[in-house]
C-alpha positions in Angstrom: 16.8 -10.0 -21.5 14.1 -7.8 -20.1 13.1 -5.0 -22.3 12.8 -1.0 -23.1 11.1 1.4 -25.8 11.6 4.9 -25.4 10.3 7.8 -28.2 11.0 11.3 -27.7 8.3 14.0 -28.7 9.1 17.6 -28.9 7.6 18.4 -25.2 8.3 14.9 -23.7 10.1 11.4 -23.5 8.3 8.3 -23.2 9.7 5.3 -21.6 8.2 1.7 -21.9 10.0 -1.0 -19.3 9.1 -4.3 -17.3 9.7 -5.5 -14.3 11.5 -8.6 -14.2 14.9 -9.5 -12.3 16.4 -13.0 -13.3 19.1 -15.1 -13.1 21.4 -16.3 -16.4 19.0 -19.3 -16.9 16.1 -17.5 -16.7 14.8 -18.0 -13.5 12.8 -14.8 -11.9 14.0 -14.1 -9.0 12.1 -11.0 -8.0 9.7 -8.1 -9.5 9.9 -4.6 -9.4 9.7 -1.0 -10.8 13.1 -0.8 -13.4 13.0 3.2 -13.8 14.6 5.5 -11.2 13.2 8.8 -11.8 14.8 12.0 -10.7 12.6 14.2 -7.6 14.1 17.3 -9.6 14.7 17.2 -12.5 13.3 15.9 -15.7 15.0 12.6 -15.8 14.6 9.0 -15.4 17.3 6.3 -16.1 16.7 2.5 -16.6 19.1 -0.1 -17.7 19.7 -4.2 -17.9 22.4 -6.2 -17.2 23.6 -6.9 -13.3 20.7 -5.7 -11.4 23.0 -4.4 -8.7 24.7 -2.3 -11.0 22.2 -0.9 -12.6 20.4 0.3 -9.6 23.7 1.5 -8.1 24.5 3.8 -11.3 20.9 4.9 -11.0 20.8 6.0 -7.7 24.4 7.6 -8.8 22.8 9.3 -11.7 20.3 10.8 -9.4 22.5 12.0 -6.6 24.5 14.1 -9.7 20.6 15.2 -11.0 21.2 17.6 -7.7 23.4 19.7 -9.8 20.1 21.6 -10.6 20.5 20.7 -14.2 20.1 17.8 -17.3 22.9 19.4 -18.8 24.9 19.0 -15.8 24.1 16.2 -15.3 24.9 14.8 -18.2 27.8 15.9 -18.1 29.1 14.8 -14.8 27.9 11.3 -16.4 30.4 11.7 -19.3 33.0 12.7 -16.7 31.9 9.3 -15.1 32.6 7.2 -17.8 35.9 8.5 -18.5 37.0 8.0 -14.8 35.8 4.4 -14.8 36.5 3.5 -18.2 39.1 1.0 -17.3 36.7 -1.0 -14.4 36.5 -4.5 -14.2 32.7 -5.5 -13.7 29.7 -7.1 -14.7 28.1 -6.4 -17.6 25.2 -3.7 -17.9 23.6 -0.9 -19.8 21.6 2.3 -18.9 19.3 4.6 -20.9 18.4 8.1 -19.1 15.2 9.8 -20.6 15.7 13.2 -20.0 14.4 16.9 -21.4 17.5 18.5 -21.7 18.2 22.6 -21.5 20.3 22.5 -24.4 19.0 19.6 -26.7 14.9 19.8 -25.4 13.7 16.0 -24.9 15.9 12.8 -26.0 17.0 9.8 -24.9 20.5 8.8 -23.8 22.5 5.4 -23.5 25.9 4.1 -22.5 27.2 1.1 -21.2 30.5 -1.3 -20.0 30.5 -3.6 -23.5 30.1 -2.5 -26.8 26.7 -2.9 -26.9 24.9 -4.2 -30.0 28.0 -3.7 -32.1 27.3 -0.3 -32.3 27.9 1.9 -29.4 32.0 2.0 -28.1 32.0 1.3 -24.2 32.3 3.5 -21.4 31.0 6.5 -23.3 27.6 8.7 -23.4 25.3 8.2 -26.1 23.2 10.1 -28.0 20.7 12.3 -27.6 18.5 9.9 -30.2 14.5 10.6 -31.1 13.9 6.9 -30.2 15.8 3.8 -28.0 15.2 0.4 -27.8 16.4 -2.9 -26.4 14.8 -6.3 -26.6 14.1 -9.5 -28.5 13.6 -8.8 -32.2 9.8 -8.8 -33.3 8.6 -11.1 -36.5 7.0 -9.0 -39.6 3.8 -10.5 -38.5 4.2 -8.3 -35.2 4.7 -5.7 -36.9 2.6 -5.5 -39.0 -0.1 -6.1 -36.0 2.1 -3.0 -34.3 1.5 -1.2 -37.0 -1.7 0.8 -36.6 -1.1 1.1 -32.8 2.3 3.3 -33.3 1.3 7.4 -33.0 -1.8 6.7 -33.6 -2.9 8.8 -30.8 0.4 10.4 -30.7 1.3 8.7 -27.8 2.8 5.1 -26.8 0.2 4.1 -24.6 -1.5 2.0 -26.3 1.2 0.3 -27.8 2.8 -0.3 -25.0 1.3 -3.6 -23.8 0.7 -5.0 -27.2 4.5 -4.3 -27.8 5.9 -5.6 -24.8 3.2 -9.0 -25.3 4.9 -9.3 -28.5 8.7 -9.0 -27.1 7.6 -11.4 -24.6 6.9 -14.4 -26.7 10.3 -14.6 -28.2 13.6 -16.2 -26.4 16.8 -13.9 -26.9 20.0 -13.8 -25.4 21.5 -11.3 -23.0 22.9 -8.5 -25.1 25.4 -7.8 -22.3 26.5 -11.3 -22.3 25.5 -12.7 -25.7 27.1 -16.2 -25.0 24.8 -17.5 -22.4 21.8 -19.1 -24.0 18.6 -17.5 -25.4 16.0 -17.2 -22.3 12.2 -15.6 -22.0 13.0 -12.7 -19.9 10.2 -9.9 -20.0 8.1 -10.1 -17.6 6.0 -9.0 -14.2 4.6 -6.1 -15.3 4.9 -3.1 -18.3 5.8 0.6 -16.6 4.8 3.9 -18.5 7.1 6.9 -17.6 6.6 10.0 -18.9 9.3 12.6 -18.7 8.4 16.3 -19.5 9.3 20.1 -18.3 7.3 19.1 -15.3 8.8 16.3 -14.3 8.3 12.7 -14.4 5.4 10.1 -13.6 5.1 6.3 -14.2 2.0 4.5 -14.4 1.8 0.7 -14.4 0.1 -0.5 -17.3 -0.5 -4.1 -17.2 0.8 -7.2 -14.6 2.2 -10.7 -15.4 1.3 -13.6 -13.1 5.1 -15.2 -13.3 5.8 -17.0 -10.1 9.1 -16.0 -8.5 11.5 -19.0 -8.3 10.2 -20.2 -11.8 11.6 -19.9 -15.0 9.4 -16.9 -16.9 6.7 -19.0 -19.2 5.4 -16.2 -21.3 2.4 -19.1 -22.6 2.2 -20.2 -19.4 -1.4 -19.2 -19.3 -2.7 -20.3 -22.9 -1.1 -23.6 -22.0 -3.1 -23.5 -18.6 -6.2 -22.8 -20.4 -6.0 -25.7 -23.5 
């Protein structure tokens, strides 16, 4: 599953993201940092689905950020999109969080499915104030989410409480909704902040989920009992 939250303010973006790579069944397989950030431009992009994918089209998305612009680049994403429209490959989706010279800060999406029913394949997305993937919370979460939500006017401190929440609950892949429901948040929450000056990503909390193991988000209260 893995997971994302992303808000848009009117001098920034804010991108929530973990860090877990897995296999169909569940199984991690290896932890790292999910957001590629531009070195020039206020961007970042992350995305689920095939890991190699993802982090191909990332590293894509950045070579076209050398355009000098997030217009530009946006654009030569949407040209893209267009020229691969017709691809065979695994499924995946990206969201770039960007401060844009046209549009000012908001968050973008596109990907090879027609994700969640409601955005066409192949096609840029957006810009929208706020972005999300992940397992569906219970009105108990949020209702505990509640009070933490721009209460500082920031996500910060929502962020792990959030993403704790997320990770208790099984869903399926939403680029490959017929495989079963798995746990599939985990190693760690990422913080990026994009802005006029660029981006930085601070690591907010880790996991303790062994690599080669099947993520066990109550791994820990279970140890504990």
């Amino acid at each position: 599953m893995s997971a994302f939250y992303s808000v848009a303010y009117p001098d920034r973006v804010e991108l929530i993201t973990d860090g877990a790579v897995y296999t169909d069944d569940g199984t991690l397989v290896e932890v790292r940092r999910k957001v590629w950030a531009s070195s020039s431009l206020p961007l970042a992009v992350t995305g689920r689905g095939s890991s190699r994918l993802v982090e191909g089209l990332a590293a894509a998305i950045n070579v076209m950020a050398e355009c000098g612009s997030v217009d530009g680049t946006l654009g030569e994403v949407a040209g893209m999109l267009e020229k691969y429209r017709d691809r065979d490959c695994e499924p995946f989706e990206i969201v770039l969080a960007a401060v844009s010279e046209t549009n000012g800060p908001g968050i973008y999406h596109f990907s090879n499915v027609d994700a969640y029913g409601l955005f066409a394949a192949w096609q840029l997305h957006g810009p929208y104030p706020e972005f999300g993937g992940g397992p569906s919370l219970t009105d108990a979460n949020r209702e505990m989410l509640a009070a933490e939500f721009g209460g500082d006017g920031t996500l910060t401190r929502a962020a792990v409480p959030l993403f704790e929440a997320m990770r208790r609950r099984t869903a399926p892949k939403p680029t490959s909704p017929h495989l079963p429901e798995i746990y599939g948040i985990g190693g760690h929450v990422d913080f990026t902040t994009v802005s006029a000056a660029g981006c930085t990503i601070e690591r907010l909390c880790e996991w303790p989920d062994p690599v080669g193991e099947k993520i066990d988000p109550f791994r820990l209260s279970a140890a504990a009992a």
